[in-house]
Every structure is written in structure tokens, then in C-alpha cells.
C-alpha positions in Angstrom: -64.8 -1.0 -28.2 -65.5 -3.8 -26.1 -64.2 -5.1 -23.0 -64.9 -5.9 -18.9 -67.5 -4.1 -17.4 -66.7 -1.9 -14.3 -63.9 -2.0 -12.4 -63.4 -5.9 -12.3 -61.0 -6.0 -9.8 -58.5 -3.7 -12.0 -56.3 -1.4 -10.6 -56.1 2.4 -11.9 -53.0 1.9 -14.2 -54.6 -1.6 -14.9 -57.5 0.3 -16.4 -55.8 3.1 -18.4 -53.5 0.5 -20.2 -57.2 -1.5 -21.4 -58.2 2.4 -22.1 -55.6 3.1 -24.1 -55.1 -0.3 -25.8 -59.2 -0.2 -26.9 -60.3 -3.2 -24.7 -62.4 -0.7 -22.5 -64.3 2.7 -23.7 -64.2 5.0 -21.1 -67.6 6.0 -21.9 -68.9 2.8 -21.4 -66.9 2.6 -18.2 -68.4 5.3 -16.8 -71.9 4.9 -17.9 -71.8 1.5 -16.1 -70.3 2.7 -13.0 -73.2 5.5 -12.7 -75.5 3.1 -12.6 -73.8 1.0 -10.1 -73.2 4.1 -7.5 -77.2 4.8 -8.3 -78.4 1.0 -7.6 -75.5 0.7 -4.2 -75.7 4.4 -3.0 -79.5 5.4 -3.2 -79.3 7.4 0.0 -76.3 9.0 -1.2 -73.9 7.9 2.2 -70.8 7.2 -0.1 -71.6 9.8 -3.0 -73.0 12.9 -1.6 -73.1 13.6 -5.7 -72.1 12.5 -8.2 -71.0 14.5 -11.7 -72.3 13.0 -14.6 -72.1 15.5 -17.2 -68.6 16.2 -16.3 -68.0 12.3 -16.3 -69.5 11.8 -19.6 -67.8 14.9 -21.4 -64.1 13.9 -20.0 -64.7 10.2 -20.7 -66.0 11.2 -24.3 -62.8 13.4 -24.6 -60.8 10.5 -23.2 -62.1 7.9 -26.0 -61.6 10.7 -28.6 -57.6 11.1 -27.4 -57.2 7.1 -27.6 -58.8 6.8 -31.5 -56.2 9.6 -32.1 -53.2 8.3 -30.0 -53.2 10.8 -28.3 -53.3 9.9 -24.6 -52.4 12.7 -21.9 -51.2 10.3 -19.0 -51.3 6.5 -18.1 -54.5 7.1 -16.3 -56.2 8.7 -19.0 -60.0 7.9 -19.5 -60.0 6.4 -15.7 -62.9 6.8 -13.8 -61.6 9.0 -9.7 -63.8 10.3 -6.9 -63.0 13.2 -5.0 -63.6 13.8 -1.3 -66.3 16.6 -0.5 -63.9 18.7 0.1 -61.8 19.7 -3.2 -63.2 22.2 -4.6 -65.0 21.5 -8.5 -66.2 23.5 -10.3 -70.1 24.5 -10.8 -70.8 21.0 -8.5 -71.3 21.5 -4.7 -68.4 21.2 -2.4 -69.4 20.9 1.4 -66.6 19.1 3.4 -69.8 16.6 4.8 -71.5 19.8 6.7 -74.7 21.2 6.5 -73.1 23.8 7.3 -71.7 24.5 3.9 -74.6 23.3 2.0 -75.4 25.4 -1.6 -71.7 26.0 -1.6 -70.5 25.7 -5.2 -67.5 26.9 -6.4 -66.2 28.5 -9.5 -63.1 26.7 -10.2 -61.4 23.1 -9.5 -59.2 22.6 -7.2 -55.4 22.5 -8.2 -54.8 18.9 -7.3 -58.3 17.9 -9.3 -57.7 20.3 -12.0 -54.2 18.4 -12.3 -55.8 15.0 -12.6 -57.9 16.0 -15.0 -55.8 17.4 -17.3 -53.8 14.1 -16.9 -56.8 12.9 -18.4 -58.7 11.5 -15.7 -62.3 11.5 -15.3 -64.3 13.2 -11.9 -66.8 11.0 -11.1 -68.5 13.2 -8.5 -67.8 13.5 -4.6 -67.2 11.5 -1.9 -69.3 11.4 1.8 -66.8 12.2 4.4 -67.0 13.4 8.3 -68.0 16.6 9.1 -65.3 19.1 8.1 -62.7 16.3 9.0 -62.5 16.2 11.8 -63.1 12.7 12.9 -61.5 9.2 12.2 -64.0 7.1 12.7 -66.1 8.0 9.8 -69.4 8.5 11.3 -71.7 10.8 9.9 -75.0 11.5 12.0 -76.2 14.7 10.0 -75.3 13.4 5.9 -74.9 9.7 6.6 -72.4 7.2 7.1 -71.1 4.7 4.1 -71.2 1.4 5.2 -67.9 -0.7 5.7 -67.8 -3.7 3.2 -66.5 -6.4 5.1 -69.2 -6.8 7.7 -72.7 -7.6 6.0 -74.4 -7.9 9.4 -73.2 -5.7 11.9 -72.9 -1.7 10.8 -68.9 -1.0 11.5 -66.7 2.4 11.0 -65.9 3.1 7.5 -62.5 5.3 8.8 -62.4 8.7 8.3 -62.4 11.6 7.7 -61.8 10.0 3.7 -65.2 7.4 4.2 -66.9 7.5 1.3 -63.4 8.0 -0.5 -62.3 4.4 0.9 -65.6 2.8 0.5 -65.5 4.0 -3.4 -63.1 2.4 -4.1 -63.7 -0.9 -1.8 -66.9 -1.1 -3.5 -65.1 -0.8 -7.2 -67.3 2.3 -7.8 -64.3 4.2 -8.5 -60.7 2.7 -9.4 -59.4 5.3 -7.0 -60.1 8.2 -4.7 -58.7 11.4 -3.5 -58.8 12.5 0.2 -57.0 14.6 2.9 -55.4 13.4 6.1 -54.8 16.0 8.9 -54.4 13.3 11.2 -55.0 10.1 9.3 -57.7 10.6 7.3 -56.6 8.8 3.8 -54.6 5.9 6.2 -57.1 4.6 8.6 -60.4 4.8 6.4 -57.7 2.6 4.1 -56.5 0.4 6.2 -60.1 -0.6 7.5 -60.8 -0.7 3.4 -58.3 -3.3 2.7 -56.8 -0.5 0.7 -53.4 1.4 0.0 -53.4 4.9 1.6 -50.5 7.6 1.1 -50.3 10.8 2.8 -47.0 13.1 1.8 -44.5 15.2 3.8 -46.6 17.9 4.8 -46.4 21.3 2.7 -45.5 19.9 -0.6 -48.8 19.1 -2.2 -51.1 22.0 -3.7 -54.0 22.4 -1.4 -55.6 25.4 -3.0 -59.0 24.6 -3.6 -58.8 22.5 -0.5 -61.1 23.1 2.4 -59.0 23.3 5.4 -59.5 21.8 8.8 -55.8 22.5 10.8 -53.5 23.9 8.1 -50.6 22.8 9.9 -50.9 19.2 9.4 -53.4 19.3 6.2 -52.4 17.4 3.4 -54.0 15.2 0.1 -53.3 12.1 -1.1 -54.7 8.8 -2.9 -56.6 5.8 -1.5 -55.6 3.4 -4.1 -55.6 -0.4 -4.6 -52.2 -1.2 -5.1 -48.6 1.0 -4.5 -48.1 1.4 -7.8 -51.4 3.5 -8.3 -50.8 5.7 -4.8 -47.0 6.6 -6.5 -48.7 7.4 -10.0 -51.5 9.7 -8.9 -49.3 11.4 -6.4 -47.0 12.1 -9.1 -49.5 13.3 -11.6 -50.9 15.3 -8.3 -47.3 17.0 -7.8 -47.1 17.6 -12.0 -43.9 15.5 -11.8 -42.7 13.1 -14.2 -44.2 9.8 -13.7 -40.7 7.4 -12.5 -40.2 3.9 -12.9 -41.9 1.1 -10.5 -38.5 0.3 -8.5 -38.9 -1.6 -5.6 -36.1 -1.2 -2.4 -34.2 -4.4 -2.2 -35.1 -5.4 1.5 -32.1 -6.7 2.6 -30.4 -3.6 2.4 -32.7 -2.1 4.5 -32.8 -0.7 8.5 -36.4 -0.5 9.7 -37.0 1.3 12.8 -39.6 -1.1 14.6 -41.9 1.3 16.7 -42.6 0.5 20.1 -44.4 2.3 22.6 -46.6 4.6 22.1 -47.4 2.5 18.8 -47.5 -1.1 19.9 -49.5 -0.5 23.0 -53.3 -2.1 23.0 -53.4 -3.8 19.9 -56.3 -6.1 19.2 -55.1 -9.8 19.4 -55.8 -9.9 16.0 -54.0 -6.5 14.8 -51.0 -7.7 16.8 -50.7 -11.8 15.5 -51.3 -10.1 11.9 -48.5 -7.1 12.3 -45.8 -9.3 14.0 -46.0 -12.2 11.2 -45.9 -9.9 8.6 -42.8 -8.0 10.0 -41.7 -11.5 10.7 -41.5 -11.7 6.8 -40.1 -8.8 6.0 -37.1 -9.9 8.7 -36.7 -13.6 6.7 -36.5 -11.2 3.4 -33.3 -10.0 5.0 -34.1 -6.7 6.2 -33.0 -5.7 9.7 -35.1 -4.2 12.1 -34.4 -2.1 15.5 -36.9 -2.1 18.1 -37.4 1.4 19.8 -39.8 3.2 21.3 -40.8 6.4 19.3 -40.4 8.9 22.1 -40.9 11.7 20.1 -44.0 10.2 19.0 -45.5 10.0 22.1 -44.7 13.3 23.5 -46.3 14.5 20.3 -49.9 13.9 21.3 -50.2 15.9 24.1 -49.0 19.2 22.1 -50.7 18.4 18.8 -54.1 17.8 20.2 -53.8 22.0 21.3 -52.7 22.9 17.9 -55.4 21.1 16.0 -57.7 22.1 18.1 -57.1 25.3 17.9 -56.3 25.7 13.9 -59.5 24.0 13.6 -61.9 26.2 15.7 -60.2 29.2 14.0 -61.5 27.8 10.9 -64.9 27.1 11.6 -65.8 28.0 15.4 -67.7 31.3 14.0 -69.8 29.4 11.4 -70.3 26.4 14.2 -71.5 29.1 16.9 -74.0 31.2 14.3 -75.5 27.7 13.5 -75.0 25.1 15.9 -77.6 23.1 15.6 -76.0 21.8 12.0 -73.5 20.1 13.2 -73.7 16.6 15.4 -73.4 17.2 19.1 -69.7 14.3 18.6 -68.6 17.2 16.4 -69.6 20.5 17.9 -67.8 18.8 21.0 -64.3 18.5 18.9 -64.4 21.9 17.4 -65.0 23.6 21.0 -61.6 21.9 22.2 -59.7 25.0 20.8 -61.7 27.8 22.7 -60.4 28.4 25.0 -56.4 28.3 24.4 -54.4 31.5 24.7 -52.3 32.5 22.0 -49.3 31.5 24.6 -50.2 28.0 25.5 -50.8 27.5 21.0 -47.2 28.9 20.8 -45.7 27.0 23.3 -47.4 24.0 22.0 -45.8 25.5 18.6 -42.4 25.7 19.6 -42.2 22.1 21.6 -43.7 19.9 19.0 -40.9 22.0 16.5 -38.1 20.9 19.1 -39.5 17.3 18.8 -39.1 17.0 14.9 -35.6 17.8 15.0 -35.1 15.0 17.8 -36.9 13.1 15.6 -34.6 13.3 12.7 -31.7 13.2 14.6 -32.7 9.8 15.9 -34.1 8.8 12.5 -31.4 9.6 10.1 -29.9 6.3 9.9 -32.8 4.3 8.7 -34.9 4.0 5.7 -38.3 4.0 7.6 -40.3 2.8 10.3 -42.3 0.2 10.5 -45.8 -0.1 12.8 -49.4 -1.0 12.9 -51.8 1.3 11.0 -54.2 1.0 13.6 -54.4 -0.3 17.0 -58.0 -2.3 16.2 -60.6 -3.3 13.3 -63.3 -1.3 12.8 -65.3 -1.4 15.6 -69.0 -1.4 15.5 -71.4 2.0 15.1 -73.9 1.7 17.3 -72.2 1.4 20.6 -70.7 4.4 19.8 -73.3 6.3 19.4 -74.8 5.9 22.0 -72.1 7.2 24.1 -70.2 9.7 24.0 -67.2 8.9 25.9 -67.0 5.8 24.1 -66.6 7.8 21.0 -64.1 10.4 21.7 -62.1 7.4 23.2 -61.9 5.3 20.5 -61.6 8.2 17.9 -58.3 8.7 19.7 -57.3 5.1 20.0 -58.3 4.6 16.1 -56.1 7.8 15.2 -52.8 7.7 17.4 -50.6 5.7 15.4 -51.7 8.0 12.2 -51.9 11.1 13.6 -47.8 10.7 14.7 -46.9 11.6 11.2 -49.0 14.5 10.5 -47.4 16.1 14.2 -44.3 15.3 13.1 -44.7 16.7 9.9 -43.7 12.8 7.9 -45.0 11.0 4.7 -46.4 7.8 5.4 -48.1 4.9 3.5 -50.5 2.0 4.3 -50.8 -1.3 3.5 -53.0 -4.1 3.8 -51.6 -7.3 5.1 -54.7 -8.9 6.3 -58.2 -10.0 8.2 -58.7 -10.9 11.3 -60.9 -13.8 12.3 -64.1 -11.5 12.0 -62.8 -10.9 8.4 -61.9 -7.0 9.0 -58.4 -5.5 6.9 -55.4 -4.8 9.0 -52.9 -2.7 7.7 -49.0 -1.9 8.4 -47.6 1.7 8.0 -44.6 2.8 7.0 -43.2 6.2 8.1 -40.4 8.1 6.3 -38.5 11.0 6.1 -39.8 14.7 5.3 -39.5 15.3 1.5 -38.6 11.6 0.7 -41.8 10.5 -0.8 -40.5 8.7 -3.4 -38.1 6.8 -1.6 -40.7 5.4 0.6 -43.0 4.3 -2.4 -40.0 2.7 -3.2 -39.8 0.7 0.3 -43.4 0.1 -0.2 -43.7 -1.9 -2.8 -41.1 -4.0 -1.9 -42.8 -4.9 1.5 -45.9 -5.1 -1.2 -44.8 -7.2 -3.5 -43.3 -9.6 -0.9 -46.1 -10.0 1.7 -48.0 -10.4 -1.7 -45.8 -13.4 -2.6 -45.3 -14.9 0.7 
């Protein structure tokens, strides 16, 4: 077979149709996207390793099914990464922490072991934050991936899903698998230029899934286009794989978030979000302006119950070993010290009262519309070198994300734009709890129109 080398701009179900069609060998695919993560990640900052007996066997397997027509899914024979912290089996899985280093497990996680029997090949595991629990993507113990839109100035890759985004940014991977606890697939995407999706929270399998606050954890794909994001989430749920329907926009009620959501926004973010919603309006769908009250109330109770879940987690190995972990990090982690059982349940019960205030207000429209993040990816190095500066913008980076996960709410990126420095913005859309579908649905029809605009 013959055909493009790498990924060539293609998108994942772009791919797997040349796959199955015998204008690309998967084997060839993969051997020449080895080579590319081996010449672009020689310090291993968006790889921390790569699989390549496992990508060679499944791609081999993959090429076999296609000369006997026997193709598992629509994605079979295409080339995925997986965040450090799925579980694979006989490769190392360390959620980004030396903490975990030598940890190799015996068995895949469900959600890979699902892909791949769909047919889809493991090309090794992505750099993340440490233990996820950061969104800016910075990694000072196992390194950092570098954010592809600036060539001169070192900027945030988004995180906790870094290297996942950047895998697929730098088309050495057609897609990428994360987690988002509090916007880890959506902001790393949106400062990507890619599609991120995370579900309603306690639908998607999670064994084999390192945790960092169970109560908001979830997976999901970092994809380049809707269409991928809706076909790897289904293949990752084991459902059947529906039709591509886009939502006819003019029968649609958006609920256009206001404060907290809309509050300090770049110049940039804000001229970007408003024309794009300004399109989706002249497409005939209507839009309400509220503030998301619910939202912002949120915040203040979530940040206890992360904190907490995620100290319970990990405090113990943090404390035996502290001197593994970045000082931005260890700082996080010892947020949820010192909370009594009776502040994490009354945190518990509020933010439960607020989800139901939520839906009340939210039952009569499709979804809400707001900016994925307030800014661009701002630069490293200031950031490092203080530490206020860091935890603050963390938080600014992560509040319009992290309203889903606390209110327990699929949502979805998009990208609709640079700004003048040439950094992605993205809008989000926010939907109801166990509608996923329905808001793939919205979402490409918002896609396909800013696309066409």
C-alpha cells in the first residue's frame, strides 16, 4: 500500500477510511510517526514513552484485518496516545510523578483496552502535570511540552492533558486520550487549537485510571474535529457508533453565561467569543444572557472537595517523599490537610443543593454557551518564578472549565480562533447530565458553521 505520510492534516475518521480503503498501511503510518516523536520529542516532554512493539504488533494486526475485510471499527489501524495516566499494560504508567516511577501495570485500562479492541493502535504515553493536578501544564520535575503556536517565547501547553494536546497539535498522533477533573482535556485543547470533550461525570469507565478527586474525575478525547471527539467517546462507552447529525441552530435556546464566566477576559478572548456568538445569533439561534449563579457559588465549595479527595489520594506518598514533587505542586496537594470531615460534608451537601438549582434553571435550554478560557496561554517563565503568580493564574486559566466538573456537566470545546499574537481561543458549550450526545449534536452545528462563516 501506498499513500500520505503521517498525519497530513487528516482527522482520526479521515485516517481509518484511507486505512481501510488501502491508500495508507497502518504499519507504515506508525513507523513514520515513531520517527517523527523520536526526531520532535528527544527529551521526551510530550512522550514520557512511547510503545513501539505494541504499536507495531496492533498496526500489523490492523493491515492484516483490512487485506481480509475485516475491520473492527471506523478507527481501525489509527495511530492514539494515552495520557500517563491510563493504565497499559507491561509499559510504565506514572501520572507525570516521580513519584510513581517503575510503576508498570499488568493490565490496560478499560477505556484503552476498549479502543484497542476497536482496533486502534497505542502509540505510547503522554507527558502530563503532576498527578493532575494543575491546568497550566507546567512540569518542573519530567518536563513541560512546548505549546506550538509560539516559536519564540516558551507558553503553557494547558493541562493537566499537555502532552495529550501537543500530540495531537504536533500531528504525532491523530488523537489523544486524557482526563479532566477540572478542565484538563478542555483548556490544554483550547490553547491547542483543538476539540476537547469531557462527559457527564460517572458514566465513563475509569478503571485503570489513576485518580486525582474522584468526584469530578472523568476521560475523554482531545480530537481535531467533533466528529472524531463523538466517535472515540462512543467506542470509549462500547456504544454503537450514531450518525454525524448536526442540531439545526435556529431551533435552538442558548444560555449566554455571564458572570462569573465573562469576567476578565483578554481583549482578544472577548472580540473573538462575542463575534463568534454573534454568528451563531445571525444562524437563527436565540440566546439569553444570565449570569450562572450557581456557577459561581460553586468555586468556593469545590476547591475544599478537590482538595481534599486529592490529598486523600496521595498526601501519604507526597509526605514519605516530598522532595519528588515541585514545590507549585506539593503546595496544591497540602490545600486539603487540614479540612475536617464536617467542613468536606458541608461543602458536600451545598454544592449538591446547587446542581439541582442548576437544572432547575437550565431545563429549558439546549446548552450554554461561554468562553473556554478567560486568556491565551500565557508565558512560562514568569510563572515560575513566582509563586503567587502561578496559583493565580492556574485559577484564572481553570474557572470557566472547572464549572462543569462541580456541577457534575458534559462539556465540549471548540476552537474559533487566534488572537493577534496567533494563540487558539476556544468556545465551550455546557449541557445537561447524561446528554452527551445531544450536545455533540449542538456542537457540530456551531462547528460546521463558524467553519463556514
Amino acid at each position: 500500500m501506498a499513500g500520505m505520510q503521517g498525519i497530513g492534516g487528516r482527522t482520526a475518521l479521515e485516517l481509518g477510511a484511507d486505512i481501510a480503503s488501502g491508500r495508507t498501511d497502518p504499519r507504515d503510518l506508525v513507523e513514520d510517526l515513531l520517527e517523527r516523536i523520536e526526531a520532535a520529542d528527544p527529551d521526551h516532554v510530550i512522550f514520557a514513552r512511547t510503545t513501539p512493539a505494541r504499536a507495531r504488533r496492533e498496526a500489523r494486526d490492523s493491515y492484516l484485518r483490512v487485506k481480509s475485510g475485516l475491520t473492527r471499527s471506523p478507527i481501525d489501524g489509527v495511530p492514539i496516545s494515552w495520557k500517563d495516566l491510563f493504565d497499559s499494560a507491561g509499559s510504565q504508567t506514572c501520572g507525570g510523578s516521580a513519584l510513581l516511577a517503575g510503576r508498570v501495570p499488568d493490565k490496560d485500562a478499560i477505556a484503552l483496552a476498549r479502543l484497542s479492541g476497536a482496533g486502534a493502535v497505542c502509540l505510547g504515553k503522554t507527558n502530563m502535570t503532576e498527578l493532575a493536578f494543575s491546568g497550566l501544564g507546567i512540569n518542573p520535575v519530567c518536563g513541560t511540552p512546548p505549546n506550538p503556536f509560539d516559536k519564540v517565547v516558551a507558553r503553557c501547553p494547558g493541562g493537566s492533558s499537555s502532552g495529550a494536546a501537543v500530540s495531537v497539535a504536533r500531528q504525532l498522533a491523530a488523537a489523544a486520550f486524557g482526563s479532566d477533573t477540572g478542565g484538563s482535556i478542555r483548556l490544554p485543547a483550547t490553547w491547542n487549537g483543538l476539540v476537547g470533550f469531557k462527559p457527564s461525570h460517572g458514566i465513563a469507565p475509569m478503571e485503570g485510571v489513576l485518580p486525582l478527586a474522584q468526584s469530578f474525575d472523568t476521560i475523554g478525547p482531545i480530537t481535531r474535529d467533533v466528529s472524531d471527539a463523538q466517535a472515540l467517546f462512543s467506542l470509549m462507552m462500547n456504544h454503537p457508533l450514531r450518525p454525524r447529525l448536526s442540531a439545526p441552530l435556529n431551533h435552538c435556546l442558548f444560555w449566554l453565561a455571564g458572570d462569573p464566566v465573562d469576567r476578565g477576559l483578554s481583549p482578544d478572548v472577548d472580540r473573538i467569543y462575542r463575534q463568534a456568538v454573534q454568528k451563531i445569533m445571525t444562524a437563527g439561534a436565540r440566546m439569553q444572557a444570565m449570569p450562572w449563579r450557581q456557577g459561581a457559588a460553586s468555586l468556593e465549595f469545590g476547591a475544599t472537595l478537590v482538595g481534599v479527595e486529592a490529598f486523600a489520594n496521595w498526601g501519604a506518598q507526597i509526605d514519605a517523599n516530598p522532595n519528588a514533587m515541585s514545590q507549585q505542586l506539593r503546595s496544591r496537594f497540602g490545600s486539603g490537610r487540614g479540612v475536617s470531615a464536617v467542613q468536606y460534608l458541608a461543602a458536600a451537601q451545598r454544592l449538591a443543593k446547587l446542581r439541582t438549582s442548576h437544572m432547575a434553571q437550565a431545563s429549558g435550554f439546549d446548552a450554554m454557551i461561554m468562553p473556554s478560557c478567560a486568556i491565551s496561554a500565557p508565558a512560562i517563565g514568569p510563572l515560575l518564578d513566582d509563586m503567587g503568580l502561578f496559583a493565580a493564574t492556574n485559577l484564572l486559566a481553570l474557572r470557566n472549565t472547572r464549572l462543569a466538573n462541580l456541577l457534575s456537566l458534559p462539556a465540549i470545546t471548540i476552537p474559533i480562533g487566534q488572537d493577534q499574537a496567533g494563540l487558539p481561543v476556544g468556545l465551550m458549550l455546557v449541557g445537561k447530565p447524561n446528554d452527551d450526545q445531544r450536545l455533540f449534536s449542538l456542537a457540530l452545528g456551531i462547528e460546521k458553521l463558524l467553519r463556514t462563516a
